[in-house]
N, C-alpha and C positions, 0 to 999 in steps of 0.2 A: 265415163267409166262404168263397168259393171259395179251392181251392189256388190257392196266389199263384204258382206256376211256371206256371199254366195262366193265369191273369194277363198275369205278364210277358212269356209267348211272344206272347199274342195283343193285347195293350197296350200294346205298349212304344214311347215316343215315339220312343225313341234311334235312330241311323242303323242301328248294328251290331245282331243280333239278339240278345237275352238270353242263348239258351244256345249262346251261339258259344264256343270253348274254344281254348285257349292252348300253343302248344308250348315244353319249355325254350329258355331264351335268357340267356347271361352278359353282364352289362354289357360287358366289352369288346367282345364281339360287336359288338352292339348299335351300339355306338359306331362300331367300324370298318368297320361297311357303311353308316351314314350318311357318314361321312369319303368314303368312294369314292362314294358315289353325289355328293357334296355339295361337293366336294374345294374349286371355286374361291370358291363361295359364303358370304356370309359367316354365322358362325355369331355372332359376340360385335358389339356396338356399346358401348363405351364410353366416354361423354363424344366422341362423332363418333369415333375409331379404332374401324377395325375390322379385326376377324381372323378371317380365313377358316377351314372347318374343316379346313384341311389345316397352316391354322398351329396351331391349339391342337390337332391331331393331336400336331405336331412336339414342341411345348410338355409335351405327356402322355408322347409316348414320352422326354424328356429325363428328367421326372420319372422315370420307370419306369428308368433307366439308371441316373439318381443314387441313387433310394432303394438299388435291389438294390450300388453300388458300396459303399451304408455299411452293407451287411448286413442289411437291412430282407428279412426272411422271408417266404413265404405264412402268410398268418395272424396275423400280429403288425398291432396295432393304430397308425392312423395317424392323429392330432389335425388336426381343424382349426379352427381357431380365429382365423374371417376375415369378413369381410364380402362381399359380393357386387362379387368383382373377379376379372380373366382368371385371379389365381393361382387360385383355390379352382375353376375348370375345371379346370387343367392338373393340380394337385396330386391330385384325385378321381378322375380317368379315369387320370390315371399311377401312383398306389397302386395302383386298380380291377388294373390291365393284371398286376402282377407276384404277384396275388393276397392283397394285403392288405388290411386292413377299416377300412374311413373310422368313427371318431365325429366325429358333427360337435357342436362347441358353440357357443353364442351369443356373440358378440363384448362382450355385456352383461355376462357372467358377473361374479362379486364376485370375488376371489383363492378365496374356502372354496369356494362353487360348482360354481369351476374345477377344484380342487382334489380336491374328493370324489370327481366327477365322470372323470378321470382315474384317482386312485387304482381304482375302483371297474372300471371297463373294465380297465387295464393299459395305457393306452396310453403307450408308452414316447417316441415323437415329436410334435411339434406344430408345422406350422404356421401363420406371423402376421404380422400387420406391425409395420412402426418406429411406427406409431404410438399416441401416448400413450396412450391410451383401451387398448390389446393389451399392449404387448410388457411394460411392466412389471408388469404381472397377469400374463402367461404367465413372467419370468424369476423371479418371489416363488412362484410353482407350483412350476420345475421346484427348487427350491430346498430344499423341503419333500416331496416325494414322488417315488416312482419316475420322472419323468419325465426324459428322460437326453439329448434333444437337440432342439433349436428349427430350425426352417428359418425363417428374417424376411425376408420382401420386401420392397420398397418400389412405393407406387403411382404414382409419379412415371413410373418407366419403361413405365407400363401407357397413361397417359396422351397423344393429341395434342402436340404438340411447345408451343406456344401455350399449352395447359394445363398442360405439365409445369411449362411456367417459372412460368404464374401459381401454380401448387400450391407448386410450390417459394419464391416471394418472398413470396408472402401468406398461406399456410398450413403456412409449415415450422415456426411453434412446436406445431404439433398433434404435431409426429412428435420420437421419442427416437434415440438416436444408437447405434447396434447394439455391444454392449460384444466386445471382445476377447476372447473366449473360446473354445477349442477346443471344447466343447458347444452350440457354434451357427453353424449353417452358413448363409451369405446364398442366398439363393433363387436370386440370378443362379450363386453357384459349383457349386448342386446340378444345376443343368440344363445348362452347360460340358461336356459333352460330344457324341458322335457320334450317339445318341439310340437305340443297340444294346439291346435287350435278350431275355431270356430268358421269352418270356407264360407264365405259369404254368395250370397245368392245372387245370380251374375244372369243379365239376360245380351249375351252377347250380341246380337243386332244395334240394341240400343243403348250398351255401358262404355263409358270411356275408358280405355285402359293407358290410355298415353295420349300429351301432350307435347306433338313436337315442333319445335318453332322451326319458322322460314327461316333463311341464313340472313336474314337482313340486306340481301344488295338491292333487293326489289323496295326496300321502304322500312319502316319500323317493323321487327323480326313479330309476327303473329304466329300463334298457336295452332296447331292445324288438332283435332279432336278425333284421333285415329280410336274405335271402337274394337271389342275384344274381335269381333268377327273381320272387320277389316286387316285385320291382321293373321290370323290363323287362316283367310281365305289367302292373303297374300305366300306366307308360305305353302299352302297345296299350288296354290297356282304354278310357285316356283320349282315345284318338286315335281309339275307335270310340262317344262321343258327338261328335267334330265332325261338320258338316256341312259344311264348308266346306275338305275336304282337298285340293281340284281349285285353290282359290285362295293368293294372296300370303299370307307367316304371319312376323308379327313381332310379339313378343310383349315388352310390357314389363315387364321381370323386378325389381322392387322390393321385393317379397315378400323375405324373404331365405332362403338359400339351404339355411340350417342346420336350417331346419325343414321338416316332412316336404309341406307344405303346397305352397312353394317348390320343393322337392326333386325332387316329384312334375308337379305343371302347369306349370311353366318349365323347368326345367332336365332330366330327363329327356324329359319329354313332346317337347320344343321338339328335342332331338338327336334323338329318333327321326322326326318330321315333314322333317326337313333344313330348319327355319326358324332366322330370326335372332331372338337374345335382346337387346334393348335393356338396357340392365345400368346399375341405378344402385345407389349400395353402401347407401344409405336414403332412408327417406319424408322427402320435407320438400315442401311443398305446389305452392309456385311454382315448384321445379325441375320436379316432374313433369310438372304442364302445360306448363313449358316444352319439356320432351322431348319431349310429346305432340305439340306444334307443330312442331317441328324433326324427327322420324321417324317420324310419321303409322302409329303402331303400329296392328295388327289386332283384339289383346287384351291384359287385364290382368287378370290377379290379386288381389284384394286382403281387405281384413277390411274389416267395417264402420268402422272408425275413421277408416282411410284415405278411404273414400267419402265422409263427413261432412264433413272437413278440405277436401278437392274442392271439395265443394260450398259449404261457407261461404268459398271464397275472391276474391277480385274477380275474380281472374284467369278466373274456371272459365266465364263467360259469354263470356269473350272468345275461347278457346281452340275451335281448328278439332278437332272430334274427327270427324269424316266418315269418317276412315278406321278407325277402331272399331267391332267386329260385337259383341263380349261384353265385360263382365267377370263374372268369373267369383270368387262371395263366399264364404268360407269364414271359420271359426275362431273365429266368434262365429255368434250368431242378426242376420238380419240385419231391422231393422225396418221395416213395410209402407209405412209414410210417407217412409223413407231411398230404397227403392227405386223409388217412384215417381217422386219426385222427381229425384233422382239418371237414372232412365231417359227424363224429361219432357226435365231440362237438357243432357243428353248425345248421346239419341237412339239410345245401344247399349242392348242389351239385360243384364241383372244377374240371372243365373242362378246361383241359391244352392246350396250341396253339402254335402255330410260327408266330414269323414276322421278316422282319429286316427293317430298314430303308430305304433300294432300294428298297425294294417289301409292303413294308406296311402287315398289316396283310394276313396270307394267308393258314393258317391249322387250325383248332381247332376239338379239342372231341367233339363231340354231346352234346347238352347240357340233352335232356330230353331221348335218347337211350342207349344201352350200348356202355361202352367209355374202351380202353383198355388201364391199368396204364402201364407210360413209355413209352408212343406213344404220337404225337404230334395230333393225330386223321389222320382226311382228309381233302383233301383239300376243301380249301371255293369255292361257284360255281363256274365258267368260271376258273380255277387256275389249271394249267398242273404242277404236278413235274414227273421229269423224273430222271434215275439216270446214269451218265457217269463215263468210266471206271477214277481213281485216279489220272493216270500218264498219258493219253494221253484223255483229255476229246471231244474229235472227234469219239469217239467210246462210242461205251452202256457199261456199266460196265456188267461183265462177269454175266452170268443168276447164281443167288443164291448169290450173293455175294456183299456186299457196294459197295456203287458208291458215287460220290459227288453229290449234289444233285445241278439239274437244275431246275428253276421257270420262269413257262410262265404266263403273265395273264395282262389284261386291268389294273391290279394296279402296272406294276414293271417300275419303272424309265423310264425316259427319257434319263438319262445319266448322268455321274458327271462333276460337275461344272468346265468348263477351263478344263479339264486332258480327253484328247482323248486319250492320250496313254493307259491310267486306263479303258478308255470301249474297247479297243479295245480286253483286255484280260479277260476283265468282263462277254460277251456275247458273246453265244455262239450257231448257229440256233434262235438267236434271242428270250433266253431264257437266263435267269439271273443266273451266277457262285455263288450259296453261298458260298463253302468254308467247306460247312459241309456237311460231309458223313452219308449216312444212308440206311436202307433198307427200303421196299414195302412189307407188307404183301399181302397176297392172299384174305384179305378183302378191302384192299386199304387204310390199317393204313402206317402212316408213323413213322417212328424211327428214331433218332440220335445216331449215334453212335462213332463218332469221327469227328474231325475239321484238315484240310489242313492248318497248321500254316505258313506252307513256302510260301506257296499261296499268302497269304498276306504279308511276309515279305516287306515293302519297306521301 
């Protein structure tokens, strides 16, 4: 095969050009020249409130006052452990601002989970909600391990007035009652201030801005040490396969937030665009549609599972999607008959990707060129895959034939948390082992085709 750099320069579907390259950028950066360029517009939609990004500025800097008033350090570890609502904005860009490092966990987590998973990072605070399903998993955690103080919101206050009350009279047995405790601070008393703080000095190449664990099928869940640049490159990256950055961008954010998948095509992507995030805190089938009708979003995110649930529902034929240009599938393989289908009923287009959690996102189909089903597409700009032979990856995989695939790029990890022995066999020419096999076509599509399970066994 031709070198695939000479390929990608002269092949590539995407808007941005292959080897276009990236300058440092700190999240908060990041953040606060969208805030000013974006100030009165709105960034969040929840359940109809919305808040502009000069509110969840406000909202960040409050965070960023409170953490630093309880002595929250650069560098010390900050839990969250939330669903997709205004805190888990405010809590992330307000850690982000005073130099501390977000793990996020799954709101699914068991107590042990949660627990390892904590122990494991160091993260000394957590925040969550009153609700049942959280706060008494997170207070049986801090109970058992280093964990030393809780911030608990409630989503009540996040909610429409109309909402808040139906939440509160029809859904108040979901939620626990926040115990009296000096070890736990209410969300509303941590943000109680002037919103003063001190940005700390961030050298984004080499600062950790998050810690997000592997999902654990591969072996005990490890920490991948995603840096402030890894991440602000990953959202231009992703901003330089749209084609549509001249037009309206509301993006429905369902996906959740704590995984990198989310993290990366909503929630960074969507602040550095200056678009609104339609924000629900999970999938349930006929809500979405119904949001879909009610705020006529641009795109959506999602896994196969979610597209399927859409589709088999009554509702899905009845639902105006007109104002939908993509969804955009990740996190499973997505099936040729789902996407047709699915792209028949809807009329947007279902453009399949790759990412993993060391590498953040890093392939996607075209959104507006032709995309070939069963292919993960190409890679996002500055993103090298290469493929090495299965059994000895020091050598190319044989010409025509799978390889494991190797990932180079400004968004692949720093390295995983505490386990040097785990990069030592991770990296390789200083390009990232996924674990998954696949080919290269002769357009410079990428395909999967099988996974190295021993690889990971540990």
């Amino acid at each position: 095969m031709a070198d695939l750099s000479s390929i990608w320069r002269s092949n590539y579907l995407h808007p941005s050009p292959w080897d276009v390259s990236y300058g440092p950028m700190s999240i908060p950066a990041m953040f606060d020249a969208s805030v000013a360029a974006h100030s009165g517009e709105p960034l969040i939609d929840f359940f109809g409130r919305k808040f502009s990004y000069a509110e969840v500025a406000d909202g960040a800097n409050r965070v960023a006052s409170g953490l630093l008033r309880l002595g929250v350090k650069k560098g010390d570890r900050i839990g969250l452990f939330l669903p997709n609502v205004p805190h888990y904005v405010a809590a992330y860009y307000g850690a982000m601002k005073i130099g501390a490092t977000i793990v996020n966990f799954s709101p699914l987590y068991t107590v042990d989970e949660l627990a390892y998973q904590v122990e494991d990072s160091g993260t000394k605070m957590l925040f969550t909600l009153t609700a049942k399903a959280l706060l008494p998993t997170a207070l049986k955690v801090m109970e058992h391990t280093g964990l030393e103080r809780l911030v608990v919101g409630s989503v009540e206050g996040a909610l429409p007035r109309g909402k808040s009350l139906y939440y509160h009279w029809f859904q108040s047995g979901q939620n626990v009652k926040r115990p009296d405790d000096p070890r736990i601070t209410a969300f509303s008393a941590l943000i109680d201030n002037d919103g003063y703080y001190t940005p700390a000095s961030i050298d984004p190449v080499s600062t950790v801005a998050m810690l997000q664990y592997t999902g654990g099928t591969t072996g005990t869940p490890k920490g991948a040490m995603l840096t402030h640049n890894n991440i602000t490159v990953n959202a231009r990256q992703i901003l330089g396969i749209d084609p549509w950055l001249d037009q309206d961008d509301r993006i429905l954010g369902v996906i959740p937030f704590f995984h990198i998948f989310a993290n990366m095509t909503v929630l960074h992507r969507t602040v550095l665009r200056g678009g609104e995030i339609i924000m629900l805190p999970r999938f349930e089938a006929e809500q979405v549609l119904h949001t879909i009708n009610r705020t006529h979003p641009t795109s959506m995110p999602g896994v196969p599972t979610m597209f399927r649930a859409l589709l088999e529902h009554p509702h899905f034929a009845k639902t105006d999607m007109s104002s939908l240009r993509v969804f955009a599938s990740g996190g499973a393989p997505l099936p040729a008959e789902l996407k047709t289908a699915f792209e028949e009923g809807s009329g947007a287009i279902v453009a399949e990707g790759y990412g993993l959690t060391e590498c953040c996102i890093t392939a996607s189909n075209p959104y507006a060129k032709p995309r070939k089903v069963g292919t993960i597409g190409q890679p996002l700009p500055d993103t090298r895959f290469t493929l090495v032979d299965r059994e000895d990856p020091t050598r190319p995989a044989p010409e025509g034939m799978p390889g494991e695939i190797v990932i180079s790029g400004p968004q692949v990890m720093k390295g995983y948390w505490n386990r040097p022995d785990e990069d030592a066999g991770s990296f390789i020419n200083g390009g990232f082992r996924t674990g998954d096999v696949g080919t290269i076509d002769e357009d410079g599509f990428l395909r999967i085709v099988d996974r190295l399970k021993e690889r990971f066994a540990t």
